[in-house]
N, C-alpha and C positions, 0 to 999 in steps of 0.2 A: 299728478293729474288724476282726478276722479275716473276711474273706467266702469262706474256702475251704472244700470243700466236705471231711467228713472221714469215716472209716472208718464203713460201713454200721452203725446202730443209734441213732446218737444222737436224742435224744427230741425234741427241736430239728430239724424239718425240714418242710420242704413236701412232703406228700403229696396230689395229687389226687383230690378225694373222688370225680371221676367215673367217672377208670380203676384209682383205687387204686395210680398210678404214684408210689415214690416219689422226686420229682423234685430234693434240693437238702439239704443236711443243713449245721448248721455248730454248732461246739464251742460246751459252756457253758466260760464266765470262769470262772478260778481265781479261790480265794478273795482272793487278792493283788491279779489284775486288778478284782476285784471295787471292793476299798481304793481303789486307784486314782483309780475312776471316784468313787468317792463323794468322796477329798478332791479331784478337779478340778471335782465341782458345786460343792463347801464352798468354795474356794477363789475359785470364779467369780462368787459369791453376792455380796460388797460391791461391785463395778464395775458386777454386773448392775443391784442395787436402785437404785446412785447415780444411773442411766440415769434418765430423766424417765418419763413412763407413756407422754408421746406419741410418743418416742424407741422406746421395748419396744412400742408397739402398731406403729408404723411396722415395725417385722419382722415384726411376725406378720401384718399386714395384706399384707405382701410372701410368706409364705409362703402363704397364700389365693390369692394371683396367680399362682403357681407353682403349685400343685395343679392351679388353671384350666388352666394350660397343658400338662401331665401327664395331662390328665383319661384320654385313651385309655389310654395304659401306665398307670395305677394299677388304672382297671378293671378290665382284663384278670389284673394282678396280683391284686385281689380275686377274679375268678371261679376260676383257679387255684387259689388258695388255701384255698378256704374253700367253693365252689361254688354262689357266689352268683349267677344269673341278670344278663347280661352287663347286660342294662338296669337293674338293680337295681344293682350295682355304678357305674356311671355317677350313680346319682340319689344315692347314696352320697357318692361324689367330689364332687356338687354340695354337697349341707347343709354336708360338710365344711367346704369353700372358704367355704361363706357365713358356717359360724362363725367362722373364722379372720380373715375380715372382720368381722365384724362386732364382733368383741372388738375388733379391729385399732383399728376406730373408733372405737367406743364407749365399750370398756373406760374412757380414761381421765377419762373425767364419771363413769361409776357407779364409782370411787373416788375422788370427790372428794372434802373432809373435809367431815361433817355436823353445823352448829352446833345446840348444844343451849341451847334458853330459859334463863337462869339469871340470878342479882342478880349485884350488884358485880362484873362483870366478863364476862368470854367462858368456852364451851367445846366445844371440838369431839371429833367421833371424828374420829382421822385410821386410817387405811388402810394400815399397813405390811405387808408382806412375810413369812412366819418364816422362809426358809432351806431347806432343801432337804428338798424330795418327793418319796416313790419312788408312782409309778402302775402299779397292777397290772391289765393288761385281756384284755378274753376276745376270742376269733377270728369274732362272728359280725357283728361292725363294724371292723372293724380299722382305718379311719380315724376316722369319725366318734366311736366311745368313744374315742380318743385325744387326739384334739382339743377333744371337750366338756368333757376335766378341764386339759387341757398349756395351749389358747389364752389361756384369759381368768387363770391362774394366772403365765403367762410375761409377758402384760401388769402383773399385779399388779408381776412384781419378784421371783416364785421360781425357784428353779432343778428342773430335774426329774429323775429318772432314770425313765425304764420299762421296765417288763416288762410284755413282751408274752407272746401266748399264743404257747405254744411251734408250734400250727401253723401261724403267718402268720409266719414270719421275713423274709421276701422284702418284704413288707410294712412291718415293721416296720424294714428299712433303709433302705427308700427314704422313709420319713418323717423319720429320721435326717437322710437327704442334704438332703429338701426345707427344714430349717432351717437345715441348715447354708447353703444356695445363698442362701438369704433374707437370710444375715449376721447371723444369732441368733451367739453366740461361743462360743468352743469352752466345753463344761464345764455350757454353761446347758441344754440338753437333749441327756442321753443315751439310745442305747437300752444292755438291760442282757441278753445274753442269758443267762438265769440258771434254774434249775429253782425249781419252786414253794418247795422245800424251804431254798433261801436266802434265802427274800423275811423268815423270821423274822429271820436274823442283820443284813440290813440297817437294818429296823425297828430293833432293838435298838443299832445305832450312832449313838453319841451327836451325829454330822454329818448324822441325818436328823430332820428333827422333824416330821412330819406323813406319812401315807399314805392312799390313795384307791385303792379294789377295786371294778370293776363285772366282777359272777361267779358263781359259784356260793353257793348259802347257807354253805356246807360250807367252801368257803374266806373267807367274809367273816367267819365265827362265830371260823377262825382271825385271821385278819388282826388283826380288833378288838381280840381277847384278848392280842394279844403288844403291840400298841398303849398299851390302857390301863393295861398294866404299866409301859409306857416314860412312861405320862401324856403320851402324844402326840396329836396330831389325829387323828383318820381319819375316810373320808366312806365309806362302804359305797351300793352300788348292787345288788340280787340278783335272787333269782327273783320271778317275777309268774304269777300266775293271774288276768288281768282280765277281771274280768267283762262282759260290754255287755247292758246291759238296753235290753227292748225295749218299750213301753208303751203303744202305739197302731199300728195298722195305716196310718199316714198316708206317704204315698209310699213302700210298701213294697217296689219296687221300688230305691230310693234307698239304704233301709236293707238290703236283702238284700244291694245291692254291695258298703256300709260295712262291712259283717261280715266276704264274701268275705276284700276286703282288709284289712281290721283281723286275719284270721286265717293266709291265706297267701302274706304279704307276708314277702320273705326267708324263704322256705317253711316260714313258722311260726316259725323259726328267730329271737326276738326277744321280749326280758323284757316288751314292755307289749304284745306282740299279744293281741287279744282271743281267751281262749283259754275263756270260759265265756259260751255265749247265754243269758239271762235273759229268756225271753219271756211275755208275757199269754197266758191261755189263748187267747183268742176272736184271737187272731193267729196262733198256736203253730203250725199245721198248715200252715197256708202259708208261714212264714217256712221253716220244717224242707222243704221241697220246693222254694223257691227256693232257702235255700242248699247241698240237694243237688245241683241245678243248675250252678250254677253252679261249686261245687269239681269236677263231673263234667267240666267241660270242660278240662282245665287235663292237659297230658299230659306225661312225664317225656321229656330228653333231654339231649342236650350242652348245659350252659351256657352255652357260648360263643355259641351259636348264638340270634342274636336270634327265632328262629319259637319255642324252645323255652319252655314256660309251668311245666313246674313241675323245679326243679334236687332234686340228690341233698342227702340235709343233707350237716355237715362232715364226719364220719365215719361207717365203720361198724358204730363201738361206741354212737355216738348213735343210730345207726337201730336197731340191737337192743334199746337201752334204752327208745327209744320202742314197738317192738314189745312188750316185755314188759307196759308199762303198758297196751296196748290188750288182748291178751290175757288179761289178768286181770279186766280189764271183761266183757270177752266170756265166760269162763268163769264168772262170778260174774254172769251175766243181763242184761249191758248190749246193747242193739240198735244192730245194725249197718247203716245206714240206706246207706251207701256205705263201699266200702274196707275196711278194714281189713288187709290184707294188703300185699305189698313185688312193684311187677311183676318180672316176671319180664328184668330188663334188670341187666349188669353196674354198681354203683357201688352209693352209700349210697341207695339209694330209697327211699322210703315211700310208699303209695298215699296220695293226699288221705281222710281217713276224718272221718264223720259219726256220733257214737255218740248214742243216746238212752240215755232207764231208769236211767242214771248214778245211784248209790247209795252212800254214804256208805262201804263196808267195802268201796272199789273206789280203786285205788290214784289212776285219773283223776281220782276227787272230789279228793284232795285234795291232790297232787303236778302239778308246773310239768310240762304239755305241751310239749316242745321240738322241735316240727314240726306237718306238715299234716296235725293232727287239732283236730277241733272238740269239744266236749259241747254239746246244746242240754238247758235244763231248765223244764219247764213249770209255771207261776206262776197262781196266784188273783187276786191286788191287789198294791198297791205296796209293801204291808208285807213279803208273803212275799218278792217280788223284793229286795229291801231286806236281809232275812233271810239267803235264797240266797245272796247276793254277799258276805253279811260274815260267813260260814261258814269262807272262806280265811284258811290262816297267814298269805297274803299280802298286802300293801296298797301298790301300788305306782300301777297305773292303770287307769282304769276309763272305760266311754264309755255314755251317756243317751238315746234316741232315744226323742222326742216333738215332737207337731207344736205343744203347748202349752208356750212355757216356763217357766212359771212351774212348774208338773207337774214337767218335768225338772228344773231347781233345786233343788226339794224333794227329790228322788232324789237329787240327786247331792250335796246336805249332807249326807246323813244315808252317803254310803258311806262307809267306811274305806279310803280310799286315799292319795297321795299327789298326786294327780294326777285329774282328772277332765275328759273331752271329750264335750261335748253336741252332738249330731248331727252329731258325726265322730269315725274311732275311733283310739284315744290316738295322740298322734304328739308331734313333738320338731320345736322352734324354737329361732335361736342366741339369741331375746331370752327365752324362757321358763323357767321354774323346773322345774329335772327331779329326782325322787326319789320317795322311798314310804315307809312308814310298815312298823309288824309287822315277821314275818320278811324284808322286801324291802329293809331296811339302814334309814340313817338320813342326813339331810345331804341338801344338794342341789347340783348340776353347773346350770351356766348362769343368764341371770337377772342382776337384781341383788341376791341373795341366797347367788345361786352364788358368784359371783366372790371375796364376801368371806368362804369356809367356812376359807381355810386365810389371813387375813388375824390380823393382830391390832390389831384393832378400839381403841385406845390413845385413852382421856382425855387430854387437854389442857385445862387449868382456869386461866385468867390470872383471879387473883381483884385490885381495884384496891391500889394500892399500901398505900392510905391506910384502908381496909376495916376495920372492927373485927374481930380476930381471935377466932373462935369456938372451943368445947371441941371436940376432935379423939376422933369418935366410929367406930366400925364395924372 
């Protein structure tokens, strides 16, 4: 892959969200290179599946050890990039590594072949492979999205191509290297640097059979559609508006933190942050003054710099976007309880901002906050909170706080999400089932329900030799 840097404009480059320097540029693949790279995964694909699982986990288990040891220079490359808060980038690095472990090990029991009850004979699902993946991921994880779709599918026995987002390229080569160094083979994971507008023609190449987008609605809505024309796989990952209801005033201190960070953790910047409070009345006023608090404290600055508590988002076309949303609340009568505004400091900033009165013909009710803004909304019973929360296009994840569980439970059957986290607020494990429901895609990354999305799931029926042959129906 070409790593040289090329004639100022290319869309493909590292731009620093915090001095807006931009740092590092490199050429999209001709259509030709493009071919290439697709027939060296097709081609990589029969040696790779022949590999055993504990064989393909032993690499990727080794590529987890290398990250470990990376862990500085990746982070720093994360904060760089994308202007991820240097600590937050690190804790990054770790899930990473632990996914990639933990497929490493794992993986090869949860596809093990699963026998099914049946007469005169055996049957099992076995667990193959389909052949090559193109993975399309966004800039606000740039290891961990990569690895929650690449680990446990390179264990299965597929081959991958990705595209990355065109702002993390730096990123996205040195994950390249890191499987290369692991002794993955050449072919079985490439990066692709490629503009969104080629990701149809790949889809549509008859050496790819499956695709998986964590992104925007707007690009999954494409993704799928050029998908199901090819009658291929795709697993869609998008936007979220989750809710966190709140339904007792029980260590509400505990719960005021949960919010904090369930909101501006990777500075909001993250599909299941909780981006809608759902609170009881008879809690409402205090909750709304501790979490003003709290996001009060939290002050912008270099990234890099471990003192600093709240980073720029990734650009500052994202922060105008955000501004516009808050704006239009605020014009159309929403309360500005903190922030609302961008300090007054070079980079993409956003004030931490706090809106109440939030109203339906307000763009914030019902579009994805993508930074450090909160809505709190004030609730009667468990019905309306219930109600509230399942107002959103989206259903991706959602979080319950109550001191009773059985209370919580109740709540969180009845939400529409994908995902649901009771007194803590939604997060991502390498052994848990990640996805969402509605406009938040469909399919799910990790697990062992992950693992098998881009599998083919293959009957095997040994019916006994000597069995009375039956009428052949269906």
């Amino acid at each position: 892959m070409d790593a040289q840097v090329t004639a100022q404009g290319s869309s493909i480059a590292t731009v620093n969200p915090y001095t807006g320097e931009r740092v590092r540029e490199f050429p999209a693949l001709s259509a030709e290179d493009v071919g290439r790279a697709i027939g060296a995964a097709h081609g990589s694909f029969p040696n790779w599946r022949g590999r055993s699982a504990a064989d393909r986990g032993a690499l990727v288990r080794r590529a987890g050890e290398l990250m470990r040891e990376r862990k500085e220079e990746l982070a720093h490359l994360l904060t760089l990039e994308v202007g991820k808060l240097i600590d937050s980038s690190r804790a990054e690095v770790d899930l990473a590594s632990d996914i990639l472990s933990y497929y490493g090990e794992h993986g090869p029991e949860l596809l093990e072949e699963q026998p099914l009850p049946v007469p005169d004979g055996t049957a099992v699902l076995v667990n193959e492979p389909l052949g090559v993946l193109l993975g399309v991921m966004p800039w606000n994880f740039p290891l961990y999205q990569v690895v929650r779709f690449a680990g446990p599918n390179l264990v299965l026995g597929n081959t991958i191509l990705l595209k990355h987002a065109s702002s993390c390229p730096q990123s996205a080569l040195a994950l390249e290297q890191l499987f290369t160094d692991a002794g993955v083979p050449a072919g079985v994971y490439t990066n692709l640097f490629v503009r969104g507008k080629d990701v149809g023609r790949i889809i549509d190449d008859s050496r790819v059979q499956g695709a998986s987008l964590t992104g925007s609605e707007r690009a999954g809505v494409s993704l799928g559609e050029i998908a199901g024309r090819n009658v291929k796989k795709s697993v869609l990952e998008l936007g979220g508006s989750d809710p966190f209801v709140v339904l007792d005033g029980h260590n509400l201190e505990r719960t005021v933190y949960a919010a904090f960070l369930g909101r501006m953790g990777n500075t909001g910047q993250c599909c299941v942050a909780a981006k809608r409070f759902i609170v009881l009345a008879d809690v409402y006023d205090a909750f709304v003054a501790g979490l003003r608090d709290r996001m009060s404290e939290v002050h912008p600055g270099d990234p890099a710099d471990p003192a600093t508590t709240l980073g720029p988002l990734s650009s500052e076309s994202a922060a105008q976007l955000l501004m516009e949303q808050v704006q239009d609340a605020v014009d159309k009568g929403a309360t500005v309880v903190l922030g609302g505004g961008r300090p007054d400091l070079p980079g993409a900033f956003v004030e931490p901002t706090l809106l109440t009165d939030v109203t339906p013909d307000m763009r914030a009710y019902r579009e994805e906050l993508f930074g450090p803004v909160a809505t709190v909304y004030r609730v009667a019973d468990e019905d309306e909170a219930v109600a509230q929360a399942n107002t959103s296009p989206y259903g991706l994840g959602g979080a319950v706080f109550a001191a009773d569980p059985e209370r919580a439970r109740g709540v969180a059957d009845r939400l529409e999400a994908g995902m649901v986290w009771i007194n803590h607020p939604t997060a991502s494990r390498p052994e848990l089932p990640f996805g969402g429901i509605k406009r938040s895609g469909y399919g799910r990354e990790l697990g062992d329900v992950g693992i098998v999305e881009f599998a083919n799931r293959k009957l095997v029926r040994y019916v006994d030799a000597d069995a009375p042959i039956k009428e052949v129906l269906g």
